[in-house]
Every structure is written in C-alpha cells, then in structure tokens.
Backbone as JSON, one array per atom type, in Angstrom:
{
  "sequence": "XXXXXXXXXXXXXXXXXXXXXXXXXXXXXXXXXXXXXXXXXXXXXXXXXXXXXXXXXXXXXXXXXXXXXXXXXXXXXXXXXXXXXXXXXXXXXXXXXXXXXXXXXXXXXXXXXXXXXXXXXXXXXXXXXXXXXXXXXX",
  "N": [[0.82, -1.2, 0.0], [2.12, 1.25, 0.21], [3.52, 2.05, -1.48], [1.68, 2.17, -3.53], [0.5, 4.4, -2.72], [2.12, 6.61, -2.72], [2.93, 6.1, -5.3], [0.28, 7.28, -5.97], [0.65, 10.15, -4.94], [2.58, 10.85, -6.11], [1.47, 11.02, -8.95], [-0.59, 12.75, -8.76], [0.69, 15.07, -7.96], [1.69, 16.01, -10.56], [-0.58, 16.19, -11.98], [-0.9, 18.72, -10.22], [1.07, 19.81, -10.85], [2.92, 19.93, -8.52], [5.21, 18.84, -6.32], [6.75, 16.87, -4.24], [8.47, 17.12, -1.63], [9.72, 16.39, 0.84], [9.73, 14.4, 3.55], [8.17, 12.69, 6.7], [8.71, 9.69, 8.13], [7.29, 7.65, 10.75], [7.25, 4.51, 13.12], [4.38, 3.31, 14.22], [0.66, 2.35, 15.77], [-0.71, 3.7, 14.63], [-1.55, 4.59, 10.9], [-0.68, 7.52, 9.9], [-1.05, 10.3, 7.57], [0.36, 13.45, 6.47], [0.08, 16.35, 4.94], [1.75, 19.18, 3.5], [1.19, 21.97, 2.2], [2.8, 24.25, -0.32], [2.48, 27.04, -2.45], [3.22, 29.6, -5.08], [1.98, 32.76, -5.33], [2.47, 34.04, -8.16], [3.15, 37.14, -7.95], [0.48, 38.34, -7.12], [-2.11, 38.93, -4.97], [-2.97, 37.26, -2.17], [-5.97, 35.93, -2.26], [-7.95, 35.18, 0.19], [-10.19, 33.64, 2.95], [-11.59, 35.59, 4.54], [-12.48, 38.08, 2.65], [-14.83, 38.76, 2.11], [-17.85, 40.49, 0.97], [-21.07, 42.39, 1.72], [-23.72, 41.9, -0.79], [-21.93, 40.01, -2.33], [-21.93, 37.28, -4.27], [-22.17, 33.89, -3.85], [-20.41, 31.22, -4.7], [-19.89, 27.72, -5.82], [-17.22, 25.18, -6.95], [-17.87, 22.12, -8.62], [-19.47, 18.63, -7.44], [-21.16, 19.1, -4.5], [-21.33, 16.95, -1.98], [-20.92, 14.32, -2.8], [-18.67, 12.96, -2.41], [-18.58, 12.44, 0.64], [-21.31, 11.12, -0.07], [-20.35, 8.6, -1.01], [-18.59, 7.72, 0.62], [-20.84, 6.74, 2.45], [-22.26, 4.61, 1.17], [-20.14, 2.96, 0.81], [-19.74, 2.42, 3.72], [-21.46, 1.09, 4.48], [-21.01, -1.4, 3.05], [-22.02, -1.39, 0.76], [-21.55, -1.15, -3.15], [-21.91, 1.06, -4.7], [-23.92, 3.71, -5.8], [-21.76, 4.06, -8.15], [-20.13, 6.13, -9.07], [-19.85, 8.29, -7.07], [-18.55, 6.57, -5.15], [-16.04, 6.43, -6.1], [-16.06, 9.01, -6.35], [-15.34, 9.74, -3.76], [-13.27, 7.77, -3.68], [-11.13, 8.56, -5.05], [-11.14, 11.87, -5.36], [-11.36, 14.65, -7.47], [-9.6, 16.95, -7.08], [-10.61, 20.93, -7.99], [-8.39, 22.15, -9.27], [-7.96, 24.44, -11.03], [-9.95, 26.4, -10.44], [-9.59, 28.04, -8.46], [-7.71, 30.04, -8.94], [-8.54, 31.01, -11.57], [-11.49, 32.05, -10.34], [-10.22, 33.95, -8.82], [-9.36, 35.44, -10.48], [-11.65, 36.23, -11.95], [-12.35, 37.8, -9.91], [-12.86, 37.31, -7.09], [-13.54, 37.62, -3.8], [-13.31, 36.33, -1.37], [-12.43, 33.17, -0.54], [-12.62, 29.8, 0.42], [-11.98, 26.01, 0.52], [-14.22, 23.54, 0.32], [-14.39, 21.38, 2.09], [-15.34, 21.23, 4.66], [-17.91, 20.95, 4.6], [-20.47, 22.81, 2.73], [-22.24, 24.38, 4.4], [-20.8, 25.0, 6.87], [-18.43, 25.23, 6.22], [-19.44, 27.8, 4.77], [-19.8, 29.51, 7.33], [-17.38, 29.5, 8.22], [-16.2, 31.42, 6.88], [-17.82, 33.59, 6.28], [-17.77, 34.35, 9.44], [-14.44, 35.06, 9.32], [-14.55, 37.22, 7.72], [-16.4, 38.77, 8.77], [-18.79, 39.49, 8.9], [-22.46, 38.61, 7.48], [-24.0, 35.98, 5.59], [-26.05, 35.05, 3.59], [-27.56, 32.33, 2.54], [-29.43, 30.77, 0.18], [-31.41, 28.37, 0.01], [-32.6, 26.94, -2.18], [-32.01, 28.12, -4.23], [-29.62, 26.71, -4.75]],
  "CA": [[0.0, 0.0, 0.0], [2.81, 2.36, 0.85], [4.24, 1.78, -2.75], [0.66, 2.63, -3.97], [0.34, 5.77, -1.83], [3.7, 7.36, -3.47], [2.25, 6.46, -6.9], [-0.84, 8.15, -5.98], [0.94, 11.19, -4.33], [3.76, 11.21, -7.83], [0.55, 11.3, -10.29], [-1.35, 13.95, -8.33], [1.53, 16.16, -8.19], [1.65, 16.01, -11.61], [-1.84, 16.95, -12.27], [-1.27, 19.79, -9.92], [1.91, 21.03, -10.64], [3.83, 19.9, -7.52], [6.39, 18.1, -6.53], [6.97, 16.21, -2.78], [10.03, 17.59, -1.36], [10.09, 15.78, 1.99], [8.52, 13.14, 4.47], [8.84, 11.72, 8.27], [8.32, 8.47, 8.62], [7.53, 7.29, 12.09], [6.53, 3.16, 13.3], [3.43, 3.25, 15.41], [-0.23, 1.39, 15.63], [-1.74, 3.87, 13.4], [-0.49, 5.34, 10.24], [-0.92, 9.28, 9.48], [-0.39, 10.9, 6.44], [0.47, 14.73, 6.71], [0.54, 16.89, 3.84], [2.15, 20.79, 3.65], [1.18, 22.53, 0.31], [2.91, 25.76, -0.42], [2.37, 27.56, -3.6], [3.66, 31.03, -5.54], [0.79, 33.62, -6.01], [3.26, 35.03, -8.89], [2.69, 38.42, -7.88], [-1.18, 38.35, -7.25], [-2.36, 39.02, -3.52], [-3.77, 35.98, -1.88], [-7.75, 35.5, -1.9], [-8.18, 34.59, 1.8], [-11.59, 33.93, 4.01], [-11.94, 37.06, 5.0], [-12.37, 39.06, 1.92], [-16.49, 38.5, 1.74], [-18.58, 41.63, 0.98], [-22.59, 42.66, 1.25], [-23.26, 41.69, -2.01], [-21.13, 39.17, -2.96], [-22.31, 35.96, -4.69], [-21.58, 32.59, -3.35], [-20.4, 30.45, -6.04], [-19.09, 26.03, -5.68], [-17.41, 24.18, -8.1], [-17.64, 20.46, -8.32], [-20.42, 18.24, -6.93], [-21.27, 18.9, -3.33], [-21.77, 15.4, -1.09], [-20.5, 13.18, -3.44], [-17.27, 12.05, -1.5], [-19.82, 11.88, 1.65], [-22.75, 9.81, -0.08], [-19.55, 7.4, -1.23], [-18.4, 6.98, 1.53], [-22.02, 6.31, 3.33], [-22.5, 3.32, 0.09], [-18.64, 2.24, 1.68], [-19.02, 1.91, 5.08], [-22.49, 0.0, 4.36], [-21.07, -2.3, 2.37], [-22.51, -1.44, -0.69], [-19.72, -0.6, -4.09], [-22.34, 1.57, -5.7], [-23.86, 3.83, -6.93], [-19.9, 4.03, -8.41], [-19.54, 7.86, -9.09], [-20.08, 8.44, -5.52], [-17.62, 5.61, -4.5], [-15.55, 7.06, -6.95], [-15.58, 10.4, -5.82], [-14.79, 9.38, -2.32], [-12.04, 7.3, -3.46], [-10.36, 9.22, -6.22], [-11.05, 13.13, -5.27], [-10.9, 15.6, -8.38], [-9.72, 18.95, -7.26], [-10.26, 21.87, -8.66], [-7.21, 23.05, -8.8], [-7.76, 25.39, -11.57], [-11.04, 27.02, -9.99], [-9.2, 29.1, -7.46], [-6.94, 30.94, -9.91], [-9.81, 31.52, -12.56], [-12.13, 32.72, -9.6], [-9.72, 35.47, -8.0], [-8.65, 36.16, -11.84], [-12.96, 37.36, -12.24], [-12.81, 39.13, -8.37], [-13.48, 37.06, -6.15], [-13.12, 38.19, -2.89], [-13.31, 35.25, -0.77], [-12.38, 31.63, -1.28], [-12.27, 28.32, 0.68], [-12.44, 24.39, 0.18], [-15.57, 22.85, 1.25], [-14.13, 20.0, 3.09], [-16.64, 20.97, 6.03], [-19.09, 21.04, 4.22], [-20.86, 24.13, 2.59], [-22.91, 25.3, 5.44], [-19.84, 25.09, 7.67], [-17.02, 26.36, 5.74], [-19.87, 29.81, 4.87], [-19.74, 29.95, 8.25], [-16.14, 30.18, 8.16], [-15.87, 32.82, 5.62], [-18.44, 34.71, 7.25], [-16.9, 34.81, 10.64], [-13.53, 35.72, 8.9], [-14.76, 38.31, 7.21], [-17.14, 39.88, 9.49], [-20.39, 39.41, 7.89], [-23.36, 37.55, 7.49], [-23.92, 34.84, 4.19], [-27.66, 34.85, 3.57], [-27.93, 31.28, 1.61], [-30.96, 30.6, -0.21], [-31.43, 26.71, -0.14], [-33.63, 26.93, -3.15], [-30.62, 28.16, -5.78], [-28.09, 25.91, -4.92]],
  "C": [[0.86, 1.26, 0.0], [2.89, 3.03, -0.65], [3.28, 2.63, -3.79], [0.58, 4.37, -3.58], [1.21, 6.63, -2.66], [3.3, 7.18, -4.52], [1.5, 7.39, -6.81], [-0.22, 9.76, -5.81], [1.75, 11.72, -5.89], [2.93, 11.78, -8.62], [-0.51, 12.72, -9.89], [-0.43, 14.95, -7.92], [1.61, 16.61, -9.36], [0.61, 16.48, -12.55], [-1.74, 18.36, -11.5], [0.07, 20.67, -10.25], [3.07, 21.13, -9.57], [4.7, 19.36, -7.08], [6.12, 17.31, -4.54], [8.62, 16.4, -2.68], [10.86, 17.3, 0.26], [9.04, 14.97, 2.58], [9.13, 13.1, 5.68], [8.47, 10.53, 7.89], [8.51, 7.77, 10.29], [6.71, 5.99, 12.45], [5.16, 4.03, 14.71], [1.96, 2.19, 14.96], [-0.96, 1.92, 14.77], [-1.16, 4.73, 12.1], [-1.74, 6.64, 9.81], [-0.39, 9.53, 8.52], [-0.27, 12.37, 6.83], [0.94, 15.54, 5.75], [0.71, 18.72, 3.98], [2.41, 21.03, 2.58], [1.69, 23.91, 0.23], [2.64, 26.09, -1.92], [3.01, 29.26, -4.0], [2.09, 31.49, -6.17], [0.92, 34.51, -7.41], [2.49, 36.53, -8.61], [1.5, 38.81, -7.4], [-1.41, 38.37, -5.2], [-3.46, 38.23, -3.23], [-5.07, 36.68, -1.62], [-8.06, 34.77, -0.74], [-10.42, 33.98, 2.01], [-12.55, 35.19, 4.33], [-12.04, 38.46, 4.05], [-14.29, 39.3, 1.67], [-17.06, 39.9, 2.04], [-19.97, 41.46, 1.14], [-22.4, 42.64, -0.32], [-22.84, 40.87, -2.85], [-21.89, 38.01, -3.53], [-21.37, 34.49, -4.52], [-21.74, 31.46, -4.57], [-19.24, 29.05, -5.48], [-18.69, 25.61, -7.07], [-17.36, 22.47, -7.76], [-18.86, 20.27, -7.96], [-20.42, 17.61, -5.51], [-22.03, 17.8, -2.44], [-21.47, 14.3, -1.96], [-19.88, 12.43, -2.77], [-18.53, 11.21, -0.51], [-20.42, 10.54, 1.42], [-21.52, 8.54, -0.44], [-18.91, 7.07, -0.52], [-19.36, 5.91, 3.19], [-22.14, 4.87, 2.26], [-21.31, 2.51, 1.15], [-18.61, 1.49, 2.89], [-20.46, 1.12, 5.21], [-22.51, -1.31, 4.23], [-21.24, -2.75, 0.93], [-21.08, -0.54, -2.33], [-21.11, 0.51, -5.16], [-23.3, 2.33, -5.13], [-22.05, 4.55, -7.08], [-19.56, 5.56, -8.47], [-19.86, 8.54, -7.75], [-18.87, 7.92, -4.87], [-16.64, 6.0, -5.18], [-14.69, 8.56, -6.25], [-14.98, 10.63, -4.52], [-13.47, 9.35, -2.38], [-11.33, 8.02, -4.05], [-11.11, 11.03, -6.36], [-10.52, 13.92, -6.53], [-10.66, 16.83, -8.36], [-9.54, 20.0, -7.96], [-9.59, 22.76, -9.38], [-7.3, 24.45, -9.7], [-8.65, 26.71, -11.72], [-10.57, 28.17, -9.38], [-8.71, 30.38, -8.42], [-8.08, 31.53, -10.97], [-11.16, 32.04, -11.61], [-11.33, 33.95, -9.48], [-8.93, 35.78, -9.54], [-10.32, 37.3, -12.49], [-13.4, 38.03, -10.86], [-12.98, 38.31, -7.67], [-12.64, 37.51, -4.87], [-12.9, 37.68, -1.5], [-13.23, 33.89, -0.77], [-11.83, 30.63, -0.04], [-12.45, 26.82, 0.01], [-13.48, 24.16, 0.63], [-15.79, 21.56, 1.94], [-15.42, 20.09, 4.56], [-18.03, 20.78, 6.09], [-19.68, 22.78, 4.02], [-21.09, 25.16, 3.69], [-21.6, 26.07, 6.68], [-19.03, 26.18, 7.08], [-17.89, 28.22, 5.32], [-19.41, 30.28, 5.79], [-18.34, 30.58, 8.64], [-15.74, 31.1, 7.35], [-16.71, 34.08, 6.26], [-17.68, 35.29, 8.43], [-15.41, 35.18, 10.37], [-13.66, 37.03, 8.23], [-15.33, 39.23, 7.99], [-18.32, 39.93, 9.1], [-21.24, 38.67, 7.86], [-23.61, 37.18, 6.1], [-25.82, 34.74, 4.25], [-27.58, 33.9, 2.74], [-29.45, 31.19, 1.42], [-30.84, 29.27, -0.62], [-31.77, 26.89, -2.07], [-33.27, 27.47, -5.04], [-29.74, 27.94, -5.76], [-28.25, 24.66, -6.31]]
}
C-alpha cells in the first residue's frame, strides 16, 4: 500500500503542478499521512476567508456530497452507486477554480471539506459578515 500511496501522491503532483520535497516516517499502531502545500501567487495578492462583501455571490465548483454519499455506500457495504464511490475514493480537485475565480474578483475563497454550510460559516466569521444562503438556488 505504501508503494501505492507514493504512486498516488507522484501522479497527483503532476496533475497539480507539484512536486513532494520531503517526508517523516515514524513506526506506530496507526499510520498518518500529513501533507504541507505551499504555492507562488506570482505576484497576485492571496484571496483569503476574509475578503467576503454585502453583495457578494456565493459560487461552488464540483459536486457537493458526493465524496460523503460514497463513503455512506462504503461503510455500508454497498460498491455503488460508483460515481459516488468514486468520488470518495479518487477526489478531483479543482485546482484550476481558485486561480480563474480570484482572476474574475473574487473576494473570498475556501475548500468545502466541512461542508458548505460550515465552511460559509467560516468565511463569514472571517470576514465579518453575514452569508444569507438561499437553499432553493443551490
């Protein structure tokens, strides 16, 4: 699996652009992975949390609960429905969302690992502001 892991990590550098430029390795009962991404903004002033205006429009890319519902099929038992189990297992990030967002303004940007509702929340409370979502045009 390790052998696998380092493929996986080689080929998704490669899609993003990055490289792996160190590791620990430490024996114990459970294994941890730990990843530290840096990047160059060439010139461009980072798009944080905390940039959210009155106003603003809340915009996702990708398809939100996928990973989730594939990993609810997973831990059932069940291998399907597959683009779910899929998305779980084999994660497609964006990578080229961020840059083509804060290239048309945006003024605020996270991941949505916490899930939408959550991570607003975190953009909100970084910013200072309140996120009025409207269920009903997501």
């Amino acid at each position: 699996w390790a052998a696998e892991l380092m493929d996986g990590l080689r080929d998704e550098c490669q899609v993003a652009g990055a490289a792996v430029v160190g590791g620990d390795v430490v024996g114990g009962d459970t294994i941890t992975v730990s990843i530290t991404a840096l990047g160059d903004l060439r010139n461009h002033e980072p798009v944080t949390r905390g940039g959210a205006r009155p106003g603003d429009v809340v915009a996702v890319t990708g398809w939100l609960g996928w990973s989730a519902a594939g990993y609810a099929v997973l831990s059932r038992g069940f291998r399907s429905p597959r683009a779910f189990v899929e998305a779980h297992r084999r994660p497609e990030p964006p990578y080229h969302a961020g840059p083509a967002a804060a290239g048309l303004g945006a003024t605020a940007m996270t991941d949505v690992s916490d899930g939408l509702v959550a991570d607003l929340g975190h953009i909100a409370e970084a910013s200072k502001c309140r996120i009025d979502l409207r269920s009903g045009l997501i």
